[in-house]
Backbone as numpy.savetxt, mean C-alpha at the origin, in Angstrom:
# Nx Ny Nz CAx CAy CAz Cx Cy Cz
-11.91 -9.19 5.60 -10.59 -9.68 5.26 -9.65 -8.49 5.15
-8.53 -8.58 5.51 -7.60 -7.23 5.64 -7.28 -7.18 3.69
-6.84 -6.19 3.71 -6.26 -5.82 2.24 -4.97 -6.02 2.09
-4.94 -6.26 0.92 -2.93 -6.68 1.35 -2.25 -5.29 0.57
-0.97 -6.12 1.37 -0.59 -4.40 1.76 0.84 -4.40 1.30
1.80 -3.59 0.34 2.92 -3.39 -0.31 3.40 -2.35 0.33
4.68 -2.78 1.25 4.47 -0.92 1.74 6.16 -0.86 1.25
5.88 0.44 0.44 7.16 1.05 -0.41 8.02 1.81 0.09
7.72 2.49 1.21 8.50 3.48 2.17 10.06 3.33 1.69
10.69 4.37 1.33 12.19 4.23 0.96 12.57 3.49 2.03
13.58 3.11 2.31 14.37 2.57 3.76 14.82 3.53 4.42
14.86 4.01 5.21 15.61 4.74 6.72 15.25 6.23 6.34
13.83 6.30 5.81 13.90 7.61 5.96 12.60 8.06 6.89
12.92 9.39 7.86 12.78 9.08 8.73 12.31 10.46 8.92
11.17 11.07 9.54 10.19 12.26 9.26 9.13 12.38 8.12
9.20 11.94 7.71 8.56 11.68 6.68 6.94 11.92 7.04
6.60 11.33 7.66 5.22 11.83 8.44 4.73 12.54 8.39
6.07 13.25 9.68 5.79 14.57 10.14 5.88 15.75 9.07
6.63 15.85 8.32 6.79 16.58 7.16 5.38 16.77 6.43
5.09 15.68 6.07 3.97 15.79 5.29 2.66 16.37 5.78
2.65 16.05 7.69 1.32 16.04 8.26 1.55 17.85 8.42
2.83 18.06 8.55 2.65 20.01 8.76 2.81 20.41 7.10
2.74 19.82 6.26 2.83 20.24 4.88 0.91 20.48 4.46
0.07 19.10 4.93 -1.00 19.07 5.06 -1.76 20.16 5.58
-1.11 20.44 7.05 -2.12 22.07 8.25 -2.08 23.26 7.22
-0.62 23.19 6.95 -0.15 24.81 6.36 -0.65 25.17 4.47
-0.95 23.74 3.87 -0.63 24.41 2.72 -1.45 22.83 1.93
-2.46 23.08 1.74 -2.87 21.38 1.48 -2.74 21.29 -0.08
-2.75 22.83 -0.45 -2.44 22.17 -2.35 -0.83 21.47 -2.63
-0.15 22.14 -2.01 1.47 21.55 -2.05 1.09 20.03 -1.09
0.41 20.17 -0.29 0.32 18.38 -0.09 -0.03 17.99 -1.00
-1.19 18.07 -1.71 -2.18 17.23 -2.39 -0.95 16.92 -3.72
-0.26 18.40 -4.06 1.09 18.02 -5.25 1.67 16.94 -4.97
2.66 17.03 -3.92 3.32 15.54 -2.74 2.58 14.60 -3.35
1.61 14.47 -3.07 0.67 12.66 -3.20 1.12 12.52 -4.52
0.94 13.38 -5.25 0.68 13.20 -7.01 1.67 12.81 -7.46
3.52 13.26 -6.44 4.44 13.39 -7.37 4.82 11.79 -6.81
4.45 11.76 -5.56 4.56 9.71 -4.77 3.76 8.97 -5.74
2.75 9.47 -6.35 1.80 8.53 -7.00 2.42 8.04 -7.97
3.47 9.14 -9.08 4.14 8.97 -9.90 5.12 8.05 -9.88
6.13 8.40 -8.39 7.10 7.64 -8.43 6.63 5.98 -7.93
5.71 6.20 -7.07 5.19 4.48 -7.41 4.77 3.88 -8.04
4.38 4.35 -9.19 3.58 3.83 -10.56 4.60 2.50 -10.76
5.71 1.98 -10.85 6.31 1.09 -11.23 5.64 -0.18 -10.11
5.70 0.15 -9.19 5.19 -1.13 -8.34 3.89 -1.30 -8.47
2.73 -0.30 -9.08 1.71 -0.18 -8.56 1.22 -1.11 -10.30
2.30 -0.56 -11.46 1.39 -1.58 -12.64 2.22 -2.53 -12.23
3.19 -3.19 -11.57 4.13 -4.58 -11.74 3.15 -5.48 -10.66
2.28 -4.75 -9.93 1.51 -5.73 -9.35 0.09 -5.59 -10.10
-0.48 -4.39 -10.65 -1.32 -5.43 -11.80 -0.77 -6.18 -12.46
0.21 -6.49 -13.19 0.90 -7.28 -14.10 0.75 -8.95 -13.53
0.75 -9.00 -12.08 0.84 -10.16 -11.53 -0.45 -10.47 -11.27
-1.70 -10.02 -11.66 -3.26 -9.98 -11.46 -3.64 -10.29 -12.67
-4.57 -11.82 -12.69 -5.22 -12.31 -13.90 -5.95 -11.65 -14.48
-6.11 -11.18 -15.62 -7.43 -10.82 -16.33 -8.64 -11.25 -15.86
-8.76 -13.07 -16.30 -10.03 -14.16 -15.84 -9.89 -14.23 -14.08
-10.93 -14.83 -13.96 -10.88 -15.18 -12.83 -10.05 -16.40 -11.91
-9.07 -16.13 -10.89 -7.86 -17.44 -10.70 -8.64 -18.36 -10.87
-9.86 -19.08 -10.30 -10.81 -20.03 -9.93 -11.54 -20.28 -10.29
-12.55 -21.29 -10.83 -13.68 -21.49 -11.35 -14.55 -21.16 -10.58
-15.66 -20.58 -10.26 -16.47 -19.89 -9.05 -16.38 -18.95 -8.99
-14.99 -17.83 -9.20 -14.99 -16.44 -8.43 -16.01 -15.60 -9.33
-16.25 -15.74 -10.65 -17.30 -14.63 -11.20 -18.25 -15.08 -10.55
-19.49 -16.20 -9.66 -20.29 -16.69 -9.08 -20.61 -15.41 -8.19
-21.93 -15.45 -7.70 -22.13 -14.38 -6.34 -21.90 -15.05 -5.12
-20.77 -13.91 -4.69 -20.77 -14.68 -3.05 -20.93 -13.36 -2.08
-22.66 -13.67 -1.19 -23.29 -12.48 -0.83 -23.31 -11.57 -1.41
-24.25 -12.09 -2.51 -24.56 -11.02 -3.56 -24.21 -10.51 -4.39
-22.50 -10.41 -5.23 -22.03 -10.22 -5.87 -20.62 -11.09 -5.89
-20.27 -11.08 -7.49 -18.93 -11.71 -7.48 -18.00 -11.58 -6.97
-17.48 -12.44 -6.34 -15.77 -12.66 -5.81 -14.80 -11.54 -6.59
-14.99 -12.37 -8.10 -14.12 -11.41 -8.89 -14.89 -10.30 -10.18
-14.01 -10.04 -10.26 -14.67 -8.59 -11.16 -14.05 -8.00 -12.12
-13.43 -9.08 -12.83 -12.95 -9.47 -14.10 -11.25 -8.11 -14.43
-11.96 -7.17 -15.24 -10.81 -6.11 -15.14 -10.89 -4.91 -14.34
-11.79 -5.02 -13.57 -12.34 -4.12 -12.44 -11.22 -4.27 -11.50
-10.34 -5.53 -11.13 -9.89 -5.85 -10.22 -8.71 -4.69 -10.26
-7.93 -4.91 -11.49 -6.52 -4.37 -11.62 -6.65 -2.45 -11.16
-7.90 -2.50 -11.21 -8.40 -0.89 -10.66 -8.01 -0.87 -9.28
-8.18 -1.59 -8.56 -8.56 -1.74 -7.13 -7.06 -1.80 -6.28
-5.95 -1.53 -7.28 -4.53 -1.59 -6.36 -4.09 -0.13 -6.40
-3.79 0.51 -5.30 -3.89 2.16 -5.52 -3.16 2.55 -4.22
-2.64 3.60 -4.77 -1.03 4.09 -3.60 -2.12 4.87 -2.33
-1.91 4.95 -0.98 -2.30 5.71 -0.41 -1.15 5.85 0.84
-1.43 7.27 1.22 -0.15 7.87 1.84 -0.56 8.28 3.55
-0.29 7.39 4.38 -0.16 7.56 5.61 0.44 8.72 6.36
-0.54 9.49 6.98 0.22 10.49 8.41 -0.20 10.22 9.86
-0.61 8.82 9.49 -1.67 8.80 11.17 -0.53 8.47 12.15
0.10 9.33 13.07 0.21 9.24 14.37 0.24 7.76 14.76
1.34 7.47 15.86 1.14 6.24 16.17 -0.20 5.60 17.61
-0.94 4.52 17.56 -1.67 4.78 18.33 -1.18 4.78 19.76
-2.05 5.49 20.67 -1.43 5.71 22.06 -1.28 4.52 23.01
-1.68 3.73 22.65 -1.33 2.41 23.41 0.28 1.85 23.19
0.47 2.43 22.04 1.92 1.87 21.22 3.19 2.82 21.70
2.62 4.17 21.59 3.69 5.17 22.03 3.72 4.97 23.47
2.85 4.45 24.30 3.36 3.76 25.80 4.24 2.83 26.03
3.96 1.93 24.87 4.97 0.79 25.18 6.55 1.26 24.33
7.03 2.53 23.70 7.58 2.54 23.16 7.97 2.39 21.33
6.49 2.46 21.04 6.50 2.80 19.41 6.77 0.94 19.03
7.02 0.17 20.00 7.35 -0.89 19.39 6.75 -1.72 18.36
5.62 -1.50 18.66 4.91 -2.76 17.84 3.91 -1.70 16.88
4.58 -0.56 16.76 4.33 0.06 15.66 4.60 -0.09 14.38
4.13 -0.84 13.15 4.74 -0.88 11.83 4.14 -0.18 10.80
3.42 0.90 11.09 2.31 1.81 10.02 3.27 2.46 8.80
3.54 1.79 7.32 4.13 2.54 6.04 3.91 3.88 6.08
4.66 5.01 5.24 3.94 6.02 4.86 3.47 5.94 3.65
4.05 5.24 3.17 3.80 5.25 1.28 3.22 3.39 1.12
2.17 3.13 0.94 1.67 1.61 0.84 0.96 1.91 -0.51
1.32 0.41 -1.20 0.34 0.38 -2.46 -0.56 -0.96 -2.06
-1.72 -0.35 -1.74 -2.94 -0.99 -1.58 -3.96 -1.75 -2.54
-4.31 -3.07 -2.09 -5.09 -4.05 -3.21 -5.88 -3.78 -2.42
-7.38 -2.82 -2.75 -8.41 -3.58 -2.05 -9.47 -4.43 -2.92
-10.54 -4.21 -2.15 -11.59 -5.01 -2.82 -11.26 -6.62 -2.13
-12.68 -7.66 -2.18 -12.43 -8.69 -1.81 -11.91 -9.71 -2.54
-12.20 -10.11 -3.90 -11.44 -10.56 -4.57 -10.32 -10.57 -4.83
-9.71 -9.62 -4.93 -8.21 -9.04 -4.92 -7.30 -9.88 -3.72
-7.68 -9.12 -2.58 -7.09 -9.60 -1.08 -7.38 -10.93 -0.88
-8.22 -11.93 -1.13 -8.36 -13.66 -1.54 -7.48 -14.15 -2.28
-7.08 -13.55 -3.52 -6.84 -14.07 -4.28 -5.07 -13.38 -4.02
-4.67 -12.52 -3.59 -3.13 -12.33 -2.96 -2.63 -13.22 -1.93
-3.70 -13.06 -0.58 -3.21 -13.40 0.61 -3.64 -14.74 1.20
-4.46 -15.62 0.30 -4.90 -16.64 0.65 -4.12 -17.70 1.13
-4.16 -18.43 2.23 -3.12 -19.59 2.45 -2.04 -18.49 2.90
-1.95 -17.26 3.32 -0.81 -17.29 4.24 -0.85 -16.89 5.51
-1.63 -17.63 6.01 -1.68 -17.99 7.78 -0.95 -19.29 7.81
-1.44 -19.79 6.83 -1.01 -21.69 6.67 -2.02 -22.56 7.97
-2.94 -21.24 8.54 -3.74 -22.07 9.61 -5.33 -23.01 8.48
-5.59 -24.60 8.87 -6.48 -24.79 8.04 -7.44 -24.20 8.56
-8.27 -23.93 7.51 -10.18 -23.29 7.27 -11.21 -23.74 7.80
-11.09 -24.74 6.38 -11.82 -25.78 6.26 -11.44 -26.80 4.70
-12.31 -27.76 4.65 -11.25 -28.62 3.27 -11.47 -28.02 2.05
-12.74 -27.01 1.86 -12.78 -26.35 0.67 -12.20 -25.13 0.42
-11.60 -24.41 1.89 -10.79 -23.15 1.90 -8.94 -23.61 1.48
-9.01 -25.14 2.20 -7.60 -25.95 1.81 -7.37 -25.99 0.23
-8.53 -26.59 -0.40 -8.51 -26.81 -1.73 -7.81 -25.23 -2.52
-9.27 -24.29 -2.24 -8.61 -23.88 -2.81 -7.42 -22.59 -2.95
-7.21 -22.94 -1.17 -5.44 -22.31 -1.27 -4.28 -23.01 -2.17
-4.74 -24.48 -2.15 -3.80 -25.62 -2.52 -3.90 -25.25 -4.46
-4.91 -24.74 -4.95 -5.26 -24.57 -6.26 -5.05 -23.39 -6.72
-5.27 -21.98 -6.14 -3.91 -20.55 -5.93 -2.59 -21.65 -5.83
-2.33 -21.58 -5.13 -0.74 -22.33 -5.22 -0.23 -22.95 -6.52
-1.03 -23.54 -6.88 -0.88 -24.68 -7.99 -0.53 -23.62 -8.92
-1.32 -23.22 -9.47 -2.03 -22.06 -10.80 -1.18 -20.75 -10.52
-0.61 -20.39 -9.38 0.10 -18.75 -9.72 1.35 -18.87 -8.15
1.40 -18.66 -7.56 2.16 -19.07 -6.42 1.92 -18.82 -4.93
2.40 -19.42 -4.07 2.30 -18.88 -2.63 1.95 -17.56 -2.36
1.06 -17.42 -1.32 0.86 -16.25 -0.86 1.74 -15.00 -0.56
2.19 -14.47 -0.84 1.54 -13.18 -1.69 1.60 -13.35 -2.96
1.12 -13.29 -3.75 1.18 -13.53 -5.28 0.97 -12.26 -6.36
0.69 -11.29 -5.74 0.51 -10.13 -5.91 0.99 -8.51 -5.51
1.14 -8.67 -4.80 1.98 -7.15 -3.99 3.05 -7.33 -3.72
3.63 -7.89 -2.66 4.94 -8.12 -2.56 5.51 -8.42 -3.68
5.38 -9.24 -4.57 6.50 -9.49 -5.60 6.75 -8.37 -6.15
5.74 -7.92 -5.98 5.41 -6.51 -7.01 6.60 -5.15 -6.39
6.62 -5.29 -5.37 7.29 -4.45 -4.26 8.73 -4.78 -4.18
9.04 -5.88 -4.22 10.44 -6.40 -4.18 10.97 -6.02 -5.43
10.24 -6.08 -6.46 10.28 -6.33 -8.15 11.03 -4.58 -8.26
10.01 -3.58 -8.05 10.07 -2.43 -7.74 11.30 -1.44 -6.95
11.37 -1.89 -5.95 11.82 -1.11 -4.60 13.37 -0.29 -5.10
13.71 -0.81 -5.82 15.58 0.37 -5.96 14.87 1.31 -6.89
13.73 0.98 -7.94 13.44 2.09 -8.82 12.56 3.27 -8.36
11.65 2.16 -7.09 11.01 3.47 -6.28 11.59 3.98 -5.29
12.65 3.98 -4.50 13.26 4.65 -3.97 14.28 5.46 -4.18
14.69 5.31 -5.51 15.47 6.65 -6.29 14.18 7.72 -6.60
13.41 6.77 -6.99 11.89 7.79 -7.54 11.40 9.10 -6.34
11.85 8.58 -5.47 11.70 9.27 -3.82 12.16 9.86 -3.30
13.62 9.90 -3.43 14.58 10.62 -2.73 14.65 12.27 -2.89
13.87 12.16 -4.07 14.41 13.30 -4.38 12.73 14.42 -4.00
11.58 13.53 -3.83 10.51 14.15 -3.15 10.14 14.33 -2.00
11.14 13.61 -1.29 11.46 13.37 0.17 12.32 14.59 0.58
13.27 14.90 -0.15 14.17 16.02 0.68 13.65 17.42 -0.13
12.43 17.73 -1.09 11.87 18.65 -1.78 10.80 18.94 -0.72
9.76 17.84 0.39 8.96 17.73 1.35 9.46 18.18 2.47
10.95 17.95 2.69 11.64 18.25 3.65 11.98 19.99 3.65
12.65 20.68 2.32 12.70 21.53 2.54 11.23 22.40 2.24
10.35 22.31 2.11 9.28 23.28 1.94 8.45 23.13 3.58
8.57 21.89 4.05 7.58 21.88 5.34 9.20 23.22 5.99
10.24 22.77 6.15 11.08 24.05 6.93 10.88 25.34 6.85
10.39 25.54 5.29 9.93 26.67 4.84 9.31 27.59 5.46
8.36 26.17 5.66 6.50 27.00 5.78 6.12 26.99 7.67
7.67 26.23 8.30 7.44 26.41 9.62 8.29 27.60 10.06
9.80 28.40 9.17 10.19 29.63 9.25 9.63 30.46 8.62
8.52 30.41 7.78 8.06 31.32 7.70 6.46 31.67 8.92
6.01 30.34 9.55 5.26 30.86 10.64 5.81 31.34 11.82
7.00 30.95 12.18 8.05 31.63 13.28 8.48 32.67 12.95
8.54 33.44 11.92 8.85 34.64 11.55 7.55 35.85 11.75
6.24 35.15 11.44 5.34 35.31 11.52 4.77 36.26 12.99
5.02 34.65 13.72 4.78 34.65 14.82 5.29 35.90 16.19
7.11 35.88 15.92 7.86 37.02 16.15 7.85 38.30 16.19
């Protein structure tokens, strides 16, 4: 099942990537800082979507084993939503057609685990299952709301406080990767 996915990326900012991926070659403790200081500034979306994550289990069944262990995993779950920071390149099939159907975040706050991603994204294909996968999309629905019920709100809830939170680590990323590429052209010379 895919993980659902909050992606926080300020709006229109734009290198961001790349910045980070030559911040990464040249100097990985000042990256690894970067992550820490994004980790910070997403902390608002990242507890506002535990906040939207039950303690108990949504369902009667999910503590049950399904293949071998439970669905849910009581306060284990609210562990399992965690910022991770994209530099992957777009894939080459995509940069042929023009980057189009490229939508990869740099900054996503990630639910994994299986319980988690069931219990966010369930019922939003709106394609039916089967009558017990109907039920209990129809019983998520009932009990907490439409799919996404978890990240996105969380993200929408968030987004003006994390993107002030950003701006200002974004153009601090910006000037040190310039830095560290005049100081290898100087180098280089």
């Amino acid at each position: 099942m895919p993980r659902a996915v909050a992606n926080v990326t300020p709006p229109k900012v734009e290198g961001l990537k790349d910045t980070l991926r030559v911040l990464g070659k040249f100097d990985q403790t000042l990256r690894k800082s970067f992550t820490r200081d994004f980790k910070q500034a997403v902390e608002p979306t990242i507890e506002a979507a535990k906040a939207n994550v039950p303690s108990k289990p949504p369902l009667s069944g999910w503590e049950n084993n399904w293949k071998k262990k439970p669905l849910w995993e009581g306060d284990k779950e609210e562990r399992k939503i965690k910022l991770k920071i994209n530099t992957r390149r777009a894939r080459r099939r995509n940069i042929e057609k023009g980057i189009q159907y490229e939508t990869v975040g740099t900054i996503n706050v990630v639910a994994g685990g299986r319980g988690l991603s069931v219990f966010d994204m369930a019922g939003r294909r709106g394609v039916p299952s089967s009558v017990r996968g109907d039920l209990m999309v129809q019983n998520l629905n009932n009990r907490y709301r439409k799919a996404s019920r978890a990240m996105w709100p969380a993200a929408e809830e968030t987004l003006p406080e994390v993107t002030r939170n950003c701006v200002s680590i974004v153009k601090r990323a910006e000037l040190e990767a310039q830095r560290i590429l005049a100081m290898k052209t100087i180098n280089r010379g």
